[in-house]
C-alpha positions as CSV (number, residue, x, y, z in Angstrom):
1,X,0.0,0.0,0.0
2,X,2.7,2.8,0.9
3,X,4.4,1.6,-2.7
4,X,0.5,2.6,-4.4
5,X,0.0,5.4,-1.3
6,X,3.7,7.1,-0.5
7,X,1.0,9.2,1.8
8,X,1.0,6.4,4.3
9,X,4.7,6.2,3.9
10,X,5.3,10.2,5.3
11,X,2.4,11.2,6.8
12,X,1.7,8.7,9.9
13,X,5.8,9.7,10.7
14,X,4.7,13.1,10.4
15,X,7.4,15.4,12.4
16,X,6.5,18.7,13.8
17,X,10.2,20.2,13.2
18,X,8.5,19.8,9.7
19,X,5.8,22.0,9.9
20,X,6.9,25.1,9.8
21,X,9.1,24.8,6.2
22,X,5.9,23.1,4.4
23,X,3.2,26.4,5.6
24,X,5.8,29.2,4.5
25,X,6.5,27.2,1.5
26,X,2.9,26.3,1.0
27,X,1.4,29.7,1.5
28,X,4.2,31.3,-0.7
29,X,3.6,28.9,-3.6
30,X,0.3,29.8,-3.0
31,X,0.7,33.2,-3.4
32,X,3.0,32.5,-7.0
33,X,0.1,30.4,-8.2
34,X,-2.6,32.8,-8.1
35,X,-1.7,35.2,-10.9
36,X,0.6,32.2,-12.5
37,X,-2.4,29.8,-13.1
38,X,-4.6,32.7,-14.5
39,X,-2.3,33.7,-16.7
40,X,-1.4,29.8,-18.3
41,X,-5.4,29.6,-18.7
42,X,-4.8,32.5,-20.9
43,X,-2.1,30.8,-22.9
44,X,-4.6,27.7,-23.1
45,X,-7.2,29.8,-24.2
46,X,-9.4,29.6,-21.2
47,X,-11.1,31.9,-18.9
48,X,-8.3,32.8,-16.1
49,X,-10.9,31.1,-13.2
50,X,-10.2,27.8,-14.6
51,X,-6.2,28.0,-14.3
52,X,-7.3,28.4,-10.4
53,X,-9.5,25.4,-10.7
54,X,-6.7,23.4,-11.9
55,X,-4.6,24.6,-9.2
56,X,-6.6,22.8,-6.4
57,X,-7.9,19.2,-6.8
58,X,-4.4,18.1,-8.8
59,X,-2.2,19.5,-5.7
60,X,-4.0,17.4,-3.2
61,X,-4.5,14.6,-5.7
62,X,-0.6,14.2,-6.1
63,X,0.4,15.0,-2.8
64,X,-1.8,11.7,-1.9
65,X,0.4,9.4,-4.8
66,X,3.5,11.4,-5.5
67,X,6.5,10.2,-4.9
68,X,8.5,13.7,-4.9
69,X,7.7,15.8,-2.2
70,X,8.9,19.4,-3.1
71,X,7.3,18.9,-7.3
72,X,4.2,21.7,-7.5
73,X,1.8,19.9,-9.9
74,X,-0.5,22.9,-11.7
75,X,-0.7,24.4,-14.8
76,X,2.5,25.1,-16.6
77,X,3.2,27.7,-19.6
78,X,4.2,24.5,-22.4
79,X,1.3,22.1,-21.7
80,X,-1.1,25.1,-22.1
81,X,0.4,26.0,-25.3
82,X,-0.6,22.6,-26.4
83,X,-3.7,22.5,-25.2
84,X,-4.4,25.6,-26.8
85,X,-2.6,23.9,-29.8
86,X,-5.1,21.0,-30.1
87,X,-8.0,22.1,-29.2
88,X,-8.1,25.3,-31.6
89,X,-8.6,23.0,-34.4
90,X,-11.6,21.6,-32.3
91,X,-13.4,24.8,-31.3
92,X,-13.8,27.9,-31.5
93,X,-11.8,29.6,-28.6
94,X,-13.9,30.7,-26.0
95,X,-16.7,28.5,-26.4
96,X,-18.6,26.3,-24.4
97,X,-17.2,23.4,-26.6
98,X,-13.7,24.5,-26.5
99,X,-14.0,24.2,-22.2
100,X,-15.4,21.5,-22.4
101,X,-12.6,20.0,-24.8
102,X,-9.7,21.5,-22.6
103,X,-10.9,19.8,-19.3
104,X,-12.1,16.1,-21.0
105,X,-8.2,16.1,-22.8
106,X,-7.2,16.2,-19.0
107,X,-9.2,13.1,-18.3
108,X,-8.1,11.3,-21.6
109,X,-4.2,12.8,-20.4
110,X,-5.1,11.1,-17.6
111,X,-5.8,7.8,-18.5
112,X,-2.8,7.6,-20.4
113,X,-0.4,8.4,-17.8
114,X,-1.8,6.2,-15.5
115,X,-2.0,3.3,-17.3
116,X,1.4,3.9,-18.3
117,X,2.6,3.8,-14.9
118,X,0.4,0.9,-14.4
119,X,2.2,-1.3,-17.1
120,X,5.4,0.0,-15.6
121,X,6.2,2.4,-18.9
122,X,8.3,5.0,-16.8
123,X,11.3,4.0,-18.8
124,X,9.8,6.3,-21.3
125,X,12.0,9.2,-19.6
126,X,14.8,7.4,-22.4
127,X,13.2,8.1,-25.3
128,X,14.2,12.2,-25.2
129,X,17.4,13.1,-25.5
130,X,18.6,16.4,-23.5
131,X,19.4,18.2,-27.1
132,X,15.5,17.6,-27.8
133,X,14.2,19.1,-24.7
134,X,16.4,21.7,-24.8
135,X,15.4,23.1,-28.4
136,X,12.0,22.2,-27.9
137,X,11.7,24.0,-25.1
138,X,13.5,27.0,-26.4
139,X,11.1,27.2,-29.1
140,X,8.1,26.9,-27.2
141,X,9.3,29.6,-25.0
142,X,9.0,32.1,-27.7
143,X,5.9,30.6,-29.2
144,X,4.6,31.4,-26.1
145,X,6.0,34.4,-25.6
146,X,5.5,35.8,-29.1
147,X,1.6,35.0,-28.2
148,X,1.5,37.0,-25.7
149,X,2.0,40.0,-27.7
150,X,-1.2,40.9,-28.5
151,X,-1.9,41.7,-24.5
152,X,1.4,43.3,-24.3
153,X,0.7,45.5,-27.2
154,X,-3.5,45.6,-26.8
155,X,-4.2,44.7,-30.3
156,X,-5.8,41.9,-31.7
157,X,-3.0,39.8,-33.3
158,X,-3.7,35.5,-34.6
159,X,-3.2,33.2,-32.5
160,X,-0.1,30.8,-34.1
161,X,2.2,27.9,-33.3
162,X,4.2,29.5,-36.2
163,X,6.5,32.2,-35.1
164,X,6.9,33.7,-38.1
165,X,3.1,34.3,-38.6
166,X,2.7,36.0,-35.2
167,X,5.7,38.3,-36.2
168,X,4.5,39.0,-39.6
169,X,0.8,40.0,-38.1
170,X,2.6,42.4,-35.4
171,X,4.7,44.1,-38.0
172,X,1.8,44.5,-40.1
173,X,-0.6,46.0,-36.8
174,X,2.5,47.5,-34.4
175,X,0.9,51.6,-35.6
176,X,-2.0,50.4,-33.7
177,X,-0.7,49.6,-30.5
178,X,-2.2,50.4,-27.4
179,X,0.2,52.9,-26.0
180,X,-1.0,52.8,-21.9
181,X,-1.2,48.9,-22.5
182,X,2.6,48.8,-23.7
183,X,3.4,50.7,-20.7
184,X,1.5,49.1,-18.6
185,X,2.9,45.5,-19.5
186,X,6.3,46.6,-19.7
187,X,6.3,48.0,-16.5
188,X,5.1,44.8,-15.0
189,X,8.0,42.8,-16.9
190,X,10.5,45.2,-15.4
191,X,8.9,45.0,-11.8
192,X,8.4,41.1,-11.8
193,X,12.4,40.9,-13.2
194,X,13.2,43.8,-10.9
195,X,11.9,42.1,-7.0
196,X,13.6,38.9,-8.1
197,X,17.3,40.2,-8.5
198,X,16.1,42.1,-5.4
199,X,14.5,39.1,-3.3
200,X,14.1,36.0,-5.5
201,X,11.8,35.2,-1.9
202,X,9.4,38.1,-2.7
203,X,6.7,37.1,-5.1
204,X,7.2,39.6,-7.7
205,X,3.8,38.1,-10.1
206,X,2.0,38.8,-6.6
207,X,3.1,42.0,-6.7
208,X,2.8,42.9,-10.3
209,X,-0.9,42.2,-10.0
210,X,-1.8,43.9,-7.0
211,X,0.1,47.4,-8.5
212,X,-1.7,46.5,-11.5
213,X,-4.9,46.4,-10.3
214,X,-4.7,49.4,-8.3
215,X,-3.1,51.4,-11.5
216,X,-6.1,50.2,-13.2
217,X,-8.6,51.4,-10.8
218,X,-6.9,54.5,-8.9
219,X,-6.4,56.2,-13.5
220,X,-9.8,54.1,-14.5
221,X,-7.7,52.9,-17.0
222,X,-10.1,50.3,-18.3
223,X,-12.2,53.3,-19.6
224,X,-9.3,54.4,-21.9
225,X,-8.8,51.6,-23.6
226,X,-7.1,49.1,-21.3
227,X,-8.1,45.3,-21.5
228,X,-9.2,43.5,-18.0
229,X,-10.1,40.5,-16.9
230,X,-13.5,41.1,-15.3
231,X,-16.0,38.8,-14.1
232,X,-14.3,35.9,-12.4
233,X,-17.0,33.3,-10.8
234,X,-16.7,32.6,-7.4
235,X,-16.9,29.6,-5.8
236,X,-15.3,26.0,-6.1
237,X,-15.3,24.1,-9.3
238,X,-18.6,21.9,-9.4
239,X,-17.9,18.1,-10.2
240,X,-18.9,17.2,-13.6
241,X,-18.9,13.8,-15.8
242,X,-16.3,13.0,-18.6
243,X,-18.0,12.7,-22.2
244,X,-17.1,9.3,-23.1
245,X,-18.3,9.0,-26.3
246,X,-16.5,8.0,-29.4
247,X,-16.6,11.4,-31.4
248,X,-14.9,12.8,-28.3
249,X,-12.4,10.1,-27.5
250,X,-11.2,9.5,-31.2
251,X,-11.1,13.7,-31.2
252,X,-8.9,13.9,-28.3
253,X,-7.1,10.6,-27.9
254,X,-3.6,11.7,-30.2
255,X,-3.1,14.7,-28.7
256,X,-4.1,13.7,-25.2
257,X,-0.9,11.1,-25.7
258,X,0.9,13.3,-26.8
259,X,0.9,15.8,-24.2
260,X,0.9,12.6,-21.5
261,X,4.3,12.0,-22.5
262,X,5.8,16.0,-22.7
263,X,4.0,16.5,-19.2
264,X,5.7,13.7,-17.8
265,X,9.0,14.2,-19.2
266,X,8.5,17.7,-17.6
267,X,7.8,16.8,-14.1
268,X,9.8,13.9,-14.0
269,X,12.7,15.9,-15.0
270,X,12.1,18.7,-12.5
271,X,11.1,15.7,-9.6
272,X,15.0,14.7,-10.1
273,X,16.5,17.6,-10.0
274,X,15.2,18.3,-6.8
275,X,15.7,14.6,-5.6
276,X,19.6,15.2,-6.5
277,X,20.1,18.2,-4.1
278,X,18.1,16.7,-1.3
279,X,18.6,12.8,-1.2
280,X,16.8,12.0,1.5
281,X,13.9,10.1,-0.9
282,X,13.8,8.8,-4.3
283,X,11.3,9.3,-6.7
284,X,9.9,6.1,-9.0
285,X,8.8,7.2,-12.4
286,X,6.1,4.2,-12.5
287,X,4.7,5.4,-9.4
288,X,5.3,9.7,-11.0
289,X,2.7,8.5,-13.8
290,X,0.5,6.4,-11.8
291,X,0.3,10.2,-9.8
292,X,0.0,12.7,-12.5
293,X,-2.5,10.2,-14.1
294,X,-4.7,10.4,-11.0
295,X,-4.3,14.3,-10.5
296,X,-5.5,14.8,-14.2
297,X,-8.4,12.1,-13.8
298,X,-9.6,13.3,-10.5
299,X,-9.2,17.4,-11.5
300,X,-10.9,17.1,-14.9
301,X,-13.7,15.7,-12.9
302,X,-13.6,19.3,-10.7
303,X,-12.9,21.4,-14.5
304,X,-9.2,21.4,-14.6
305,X,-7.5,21.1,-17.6
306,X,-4.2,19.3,-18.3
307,X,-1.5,19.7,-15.1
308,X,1.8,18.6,-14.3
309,X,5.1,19.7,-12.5
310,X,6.0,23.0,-13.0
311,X,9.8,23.9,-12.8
312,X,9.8,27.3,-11.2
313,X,7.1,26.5,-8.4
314,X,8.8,23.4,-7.9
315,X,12.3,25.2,-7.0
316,X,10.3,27.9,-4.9
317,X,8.6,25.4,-3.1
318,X,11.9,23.6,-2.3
319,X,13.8,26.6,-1.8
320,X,11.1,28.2,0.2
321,X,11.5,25.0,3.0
322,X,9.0,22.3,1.9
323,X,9.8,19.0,3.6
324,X,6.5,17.0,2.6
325,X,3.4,16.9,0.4
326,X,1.6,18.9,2.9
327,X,3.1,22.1,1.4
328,X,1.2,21.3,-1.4
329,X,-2.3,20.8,0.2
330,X,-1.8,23.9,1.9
331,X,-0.9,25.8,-1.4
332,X,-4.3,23.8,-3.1
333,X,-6.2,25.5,0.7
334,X,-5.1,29.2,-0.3
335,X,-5.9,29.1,-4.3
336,X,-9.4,27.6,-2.8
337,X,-9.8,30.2,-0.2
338,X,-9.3,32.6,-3.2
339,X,-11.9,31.1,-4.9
340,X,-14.4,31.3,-2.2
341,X,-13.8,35.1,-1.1
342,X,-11.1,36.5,-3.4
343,X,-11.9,36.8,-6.8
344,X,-14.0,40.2,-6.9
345,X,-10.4,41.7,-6.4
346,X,-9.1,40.3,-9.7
347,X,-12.2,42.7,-11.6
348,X,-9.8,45.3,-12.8
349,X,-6.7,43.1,-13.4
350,X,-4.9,43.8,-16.7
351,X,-4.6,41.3,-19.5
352,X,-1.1,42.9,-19.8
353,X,-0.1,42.1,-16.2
354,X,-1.0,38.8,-17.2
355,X,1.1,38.5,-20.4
356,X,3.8,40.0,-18.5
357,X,3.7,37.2,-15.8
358,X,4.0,34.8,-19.0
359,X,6.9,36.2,-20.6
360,X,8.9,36.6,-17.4
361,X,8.3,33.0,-16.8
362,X,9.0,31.4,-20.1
363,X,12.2,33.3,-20.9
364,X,14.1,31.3,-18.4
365,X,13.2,28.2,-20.7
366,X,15.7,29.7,-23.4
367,X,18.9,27.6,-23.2
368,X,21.8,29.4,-24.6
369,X,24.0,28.0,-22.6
370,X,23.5,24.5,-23.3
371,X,23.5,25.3,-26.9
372,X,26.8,26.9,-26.7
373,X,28.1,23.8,-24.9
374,X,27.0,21.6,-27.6
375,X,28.2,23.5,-30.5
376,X,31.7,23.6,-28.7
377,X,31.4,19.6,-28.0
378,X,29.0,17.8,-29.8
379,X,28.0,19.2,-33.4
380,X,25.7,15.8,-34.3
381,X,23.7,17.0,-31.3
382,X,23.9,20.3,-31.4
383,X,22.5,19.8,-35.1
384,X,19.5,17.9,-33.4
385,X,19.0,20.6,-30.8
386,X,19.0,23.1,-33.8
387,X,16.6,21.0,-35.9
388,X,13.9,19.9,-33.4
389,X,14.0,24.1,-32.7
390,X,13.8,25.1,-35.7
391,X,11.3,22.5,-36.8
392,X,9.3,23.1,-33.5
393,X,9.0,27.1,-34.5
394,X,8.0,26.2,-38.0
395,X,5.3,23.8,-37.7
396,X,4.5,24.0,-33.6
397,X,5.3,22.0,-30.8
398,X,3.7,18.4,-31.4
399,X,5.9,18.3,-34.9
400,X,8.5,19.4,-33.6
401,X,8.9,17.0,-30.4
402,X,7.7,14.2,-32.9
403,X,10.2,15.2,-35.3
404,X,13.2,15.7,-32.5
405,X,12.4,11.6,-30.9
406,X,12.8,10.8,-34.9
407,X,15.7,12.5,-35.3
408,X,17.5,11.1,-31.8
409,X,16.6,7.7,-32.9
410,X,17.8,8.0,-36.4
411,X,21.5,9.3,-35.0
412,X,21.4,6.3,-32.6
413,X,21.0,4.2,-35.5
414,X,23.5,5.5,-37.4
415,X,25.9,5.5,-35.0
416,X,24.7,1.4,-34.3
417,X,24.9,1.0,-37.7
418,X,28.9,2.3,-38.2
419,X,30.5,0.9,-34.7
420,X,33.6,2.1,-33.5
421,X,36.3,-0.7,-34.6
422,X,40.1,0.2,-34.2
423,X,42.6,-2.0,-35.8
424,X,45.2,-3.2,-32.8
425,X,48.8,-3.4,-32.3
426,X,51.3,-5.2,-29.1
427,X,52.8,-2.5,-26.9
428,X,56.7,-3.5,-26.7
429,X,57.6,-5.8,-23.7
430,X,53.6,-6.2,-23.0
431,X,50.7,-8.2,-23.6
432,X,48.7,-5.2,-24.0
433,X,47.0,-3.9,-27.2
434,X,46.1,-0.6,-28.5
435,X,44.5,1.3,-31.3
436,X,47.7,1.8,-34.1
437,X,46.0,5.3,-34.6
438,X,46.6,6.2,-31.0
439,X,49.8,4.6,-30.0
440,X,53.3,4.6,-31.3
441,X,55.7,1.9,-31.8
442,X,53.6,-0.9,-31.4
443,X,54.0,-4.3,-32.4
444,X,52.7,-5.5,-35.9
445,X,52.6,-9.0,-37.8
446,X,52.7,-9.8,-41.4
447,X,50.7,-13.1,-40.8
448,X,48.1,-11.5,-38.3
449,X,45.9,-8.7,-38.6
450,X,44.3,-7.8,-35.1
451,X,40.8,-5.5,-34.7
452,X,38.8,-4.9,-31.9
453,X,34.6,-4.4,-32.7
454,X,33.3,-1.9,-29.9
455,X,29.6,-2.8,-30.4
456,X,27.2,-5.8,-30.2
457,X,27.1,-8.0,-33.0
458,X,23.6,-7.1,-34.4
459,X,21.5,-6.4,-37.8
460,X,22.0,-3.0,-38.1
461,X,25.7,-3.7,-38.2
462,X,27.2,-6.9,-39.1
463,X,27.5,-5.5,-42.9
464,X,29.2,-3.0,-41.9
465,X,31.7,-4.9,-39.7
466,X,32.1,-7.8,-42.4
467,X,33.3,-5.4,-45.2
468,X,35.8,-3.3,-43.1
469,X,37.3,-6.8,-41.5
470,X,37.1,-8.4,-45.3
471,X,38.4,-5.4,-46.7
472,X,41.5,-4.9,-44.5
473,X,42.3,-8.3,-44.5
474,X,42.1,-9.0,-48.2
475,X,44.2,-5.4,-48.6
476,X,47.5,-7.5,-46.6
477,X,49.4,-9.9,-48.5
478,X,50.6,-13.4,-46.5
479,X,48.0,-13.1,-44.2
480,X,47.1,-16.1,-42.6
481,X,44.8,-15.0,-39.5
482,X,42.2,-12.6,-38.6
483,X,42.0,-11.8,-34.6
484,X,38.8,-10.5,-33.4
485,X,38.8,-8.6,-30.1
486,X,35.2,-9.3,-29.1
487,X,35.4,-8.3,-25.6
488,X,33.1,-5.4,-26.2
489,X,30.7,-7.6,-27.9
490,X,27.7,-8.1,-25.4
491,X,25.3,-9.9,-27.8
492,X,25.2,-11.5,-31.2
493,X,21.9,-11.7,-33.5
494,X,20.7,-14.2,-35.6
495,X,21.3,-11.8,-38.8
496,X,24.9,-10.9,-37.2
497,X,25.1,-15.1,-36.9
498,X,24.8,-15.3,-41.0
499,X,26.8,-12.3,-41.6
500,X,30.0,-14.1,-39.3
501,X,29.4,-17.3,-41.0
502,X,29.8,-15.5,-44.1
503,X,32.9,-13.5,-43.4
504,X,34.8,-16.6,-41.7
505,X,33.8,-18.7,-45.2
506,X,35.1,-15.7,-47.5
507,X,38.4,-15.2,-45.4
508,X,38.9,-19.3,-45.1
509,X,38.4,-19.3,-49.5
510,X,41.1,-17.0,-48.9
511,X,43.1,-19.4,-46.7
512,X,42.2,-16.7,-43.6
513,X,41.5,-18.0,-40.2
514,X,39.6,-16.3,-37.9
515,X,40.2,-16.3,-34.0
516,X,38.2,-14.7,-31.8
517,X,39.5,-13.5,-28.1
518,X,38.2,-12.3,-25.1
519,X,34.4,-13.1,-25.7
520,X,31.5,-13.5,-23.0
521,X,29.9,-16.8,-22.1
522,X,26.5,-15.9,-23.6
523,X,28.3,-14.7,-26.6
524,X,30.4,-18.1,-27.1
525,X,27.0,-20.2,-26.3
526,X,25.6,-18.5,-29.5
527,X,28.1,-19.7,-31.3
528,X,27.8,-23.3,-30.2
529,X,24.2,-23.1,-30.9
530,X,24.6,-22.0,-34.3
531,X,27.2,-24.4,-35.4
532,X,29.6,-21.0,-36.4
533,X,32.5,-23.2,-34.7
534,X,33.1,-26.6,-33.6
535,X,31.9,-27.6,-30.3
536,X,34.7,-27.2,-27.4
537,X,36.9,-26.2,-30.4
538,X,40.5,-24.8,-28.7
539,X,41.2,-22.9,-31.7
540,X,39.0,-20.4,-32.1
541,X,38.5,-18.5,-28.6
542,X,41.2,-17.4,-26.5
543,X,41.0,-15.8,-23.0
544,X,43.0,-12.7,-23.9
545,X,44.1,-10.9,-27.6
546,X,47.7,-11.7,-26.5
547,X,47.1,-15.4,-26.6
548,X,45.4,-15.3,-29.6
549,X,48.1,-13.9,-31.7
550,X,50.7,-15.7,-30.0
551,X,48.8,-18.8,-31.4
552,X,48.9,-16.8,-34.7
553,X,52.1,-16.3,-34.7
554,X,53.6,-19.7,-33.0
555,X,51.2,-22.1,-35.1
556,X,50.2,-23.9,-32.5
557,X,48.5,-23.9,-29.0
558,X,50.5,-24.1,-26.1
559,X,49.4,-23.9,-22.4
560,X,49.8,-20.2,-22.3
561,X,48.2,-19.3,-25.1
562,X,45.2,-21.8,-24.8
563,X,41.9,-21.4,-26.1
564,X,39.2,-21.8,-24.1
565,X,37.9,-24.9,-24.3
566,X,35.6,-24.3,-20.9
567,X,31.9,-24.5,-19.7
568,X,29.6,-23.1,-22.0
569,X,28.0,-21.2,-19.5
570,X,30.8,-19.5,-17.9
């Protein structure tokens, strides 16, 4: 049960020296949430009430089957983008059908996750490499920036997951900007960016709003122009039923897995983070989307749309002292304590304060750095970084993540397909061998060529490894063996099988033995079972390259150089 519930694992040993680090840090997340989950239900294209509705149920719902104890699980800036993304297509924004779209893709988000942790899937972390994150979450950054202009500027610009449409269509309508509004949001960029080089403890959104509002209300700037939020209901969410039916599953199941697997990767990556500076737990991604799974289930049933781990709450909430889950029930308490009593003051707060929140908050997602890094040490993967952004600001985020897995898995491929193989020489006075590329002086033979394979023997590769071995081999006159240094070699195929077969046949036409040295048990038990050498042959393994060549090179076995001629299973 604590495995399914880690609640019963921390809160029966409850200590009070606790307490105080998870209410300061739960009433300060709290506090950053507020204007933070109204303004990503602006990026989703939702009325700002429903970012606070996803801000309660999906706290306490995690906190009861998480297994990281500082991870804030709300809305965040890049799953609202694609839930903005999908459901555009859907419905009109706005509409009825376009809420109720938004909250049933967190149920079917749901689902996915959870049954994905259910069949133990958390493995799925692998499948994105750090290049892909990194320029997807670049370009998502300014795709949600960029769409934040039209608050920022108070005109009415499209809505795109292109950048270069968004900039196009502000070029084309920047002589009608709203000059107040500009003003306005600016100031609020400066004065959120401003309080956190100050006091990165001070909740500088907080504080934006608040001056906002009361610029808004002391100038009656809404009269002059001045976009505001107005009516936000009051109350907490009412429980309503999923649709279940087949239009709306078949609508939103592709993009609901899609997002399933971004959110996850998200919190899961921000989970260990955390779980690296404070090892005192450790967090199990089965049991990560067995919890986000049940805090999108149980929140779309109380109108939330998709959540997951957000990185900048997250480190506030660990920073600010937060020991347990309980930080995050208290933070779910205060957004639902605004609910109840609170949101008449949000009347008169400015779109623009709103976009400014957003842009503040995205623009730490740009990752120079780690570019620069790549493009000094890596090029392949400074390439993929480059294409999955580029590709990501072209065509929007779900092509582009799709396109940077593609990409990753294509390099990996390539790079199975054309193993690293080095061809080997004796250092002098030792039985050691190295790579003739890298060492000088080594020892050579006429008689015996030496390589060592440092890969698997498997589909994508045997060609490859047959025509460089049949190739250097046949390039030597008076060669009489070929040594393989297979120690590298952790598994052999049933295609690699047919390709050795055939390379030992074309080298032995050739009057070319090949020895094979230093290979695994499992390895050698292939080869017995495929009949590629005699059984308990003592000339074709040998415990170490040195032996094999001095066999080579002698002509015959002798107790120092034997083969091995052991237990098949050792």
């Amino acid at each position: 049960m604590k495995q399914f519930l880690p609640i019963l694992s921390w809160l029966p040993n409850y200590k009070k020296a606790d307490l105080s680090g998870d209410v300061f840090a739960g009433i300060t997340v709290g506090i950053m949430l507020i204007p933070q989950g109204m303004a990503y239900a602006l990026i989703a294209g939702l009325p700002p009430v429903y970012g606070l509705y996803a801000s309660v149920v999906p706290q306490i719902i995690y906190a009861i089957f998480g297994t990281s104890r500082q991870l804030s699980v709300a809305p965040v800036a890049m799953d609202s983008l694609l839930v903005a993304t999908g459901v555009s297509v859907m419905a009109t924004e706005g509409s009825e059908a376009y809420v109720t779209y938004a909250i049933m893709l967190a149920f079917f988000m749901g689902v996915a996750q959870f049954l994905l942790g259910a069949i133990r899937m958390g493995f799925i972390t692998n499948l994105l490499a750090k290049p892909v994150i990194s320029g997807f979450t670049s370009a998502a950054a300014l795709i949600i920036g960029l769409n934040q202009l039209k608050y920022l500027l108070g005109v009415n610009l499209e809505k795109s997951n292109q950048v270069h449409r968004i900039i196009i269509d502000a070029f084309g309508k920047v002589g009608d900007t709203h000059i107040v509004t500009l003003l306005l949001g600016v100031a609020g960029i400066v004065l959120i960016k401003g309080i956190k080089k100050v006091n990165p403890k001070i909740p500088g959104a907080l504080v934006a709003v608040v001056a906002g509002i009361l610029v808004v209300l002391v100038f009656g700037l809404h009269n002059t122009g001045v976009s505001i939020v107005r009516e936000v209901p009051e109350g907490l969410p009412a429980m309503m039923l999923p649709d279940l039916s087949m239009e709306t599953i078949e609508k939103l199941l592709p993009l609901s897995l899609t997002i399933a697997v971004v959110a996850f990767m998200e919190a899961f990556s921000v989970a260990k983070a955390i779980e690296a500076k404070r090892r005192d737990y450790k967090v199990n991604p089965n049991q990560e989307l067995i919890a986000l799974g049940a805090a999108n289930i149980v929140g779309s049933l109380f109108q939330s749309y998709p959540v997951t781990g957000g990185f900048s709450r997250s480190a506030v909430n660990n920073q600010a002292g937060a020991n347990t889950p309980l930080a995050s029930i208290i933070s779910a308490v205060l957004v639902a304590l605004t609910l109840l009593f609170l949101t008449p003051l949000f009347y008169h707060l400015p779109h623009a304060i709103l976009a400014a929140i957003i842009m503040v908050a995205v623009s730490g997602l740009v990752d120079l750095t780690y570019a620069k890094t790549l493009w000094k040490t890596n090029k392949i993967e400074f390439a993929l970084l480059l294409a999955t952004f580029l590709i990501t600001l072209q065509f929007s985020m779900v092509p582009g993540i799709v396109s940077g897995i593609i990409l990753s898995i294509l390099i990996l491929l390539f790079k199975a397909a054309n193993p690293h193989m080095a061809i080997l020489g004796r250092v002098q006075g030792v039985g050691e061998f190295r790579n003739v590329k890298r060492f000088k002086d080594l020892e050579l033979w006429e008689e015996v060529f030496v390589i060592r394979v440092d890969a698997p023997f498997a589909f994508v590769n045997i060609q490859t490894i047959k025509d460089r071995i049949l190739n250097e081999a046949l390039s030597k006159k008076g060669l009489k063996y070929v040594v393989i240094d297979a120690g590298s070699v952790a598994y052999i195929d049933a295609t690699a099988v047919a390709g050795l077969r055939d390379l030992m046949e074309s080298l032995e036409q050739k009057q070319i033995k090949v020895l094979f040295a230093e290979v695994i048990g499992p390895v050698r038990d292939a080869f017995y079972r495929n009949n590629l050498v005699p059984e308990n042959s003592e000339e074709f393994f040998f415990l170490t390259t040195d032996n094999a060549v001095n066999f080579a090179v002698s002509g015959q076995n002798k107790p120092e150089n034997k083969a091995i001629a052991l237990q098949r299973n050792a």
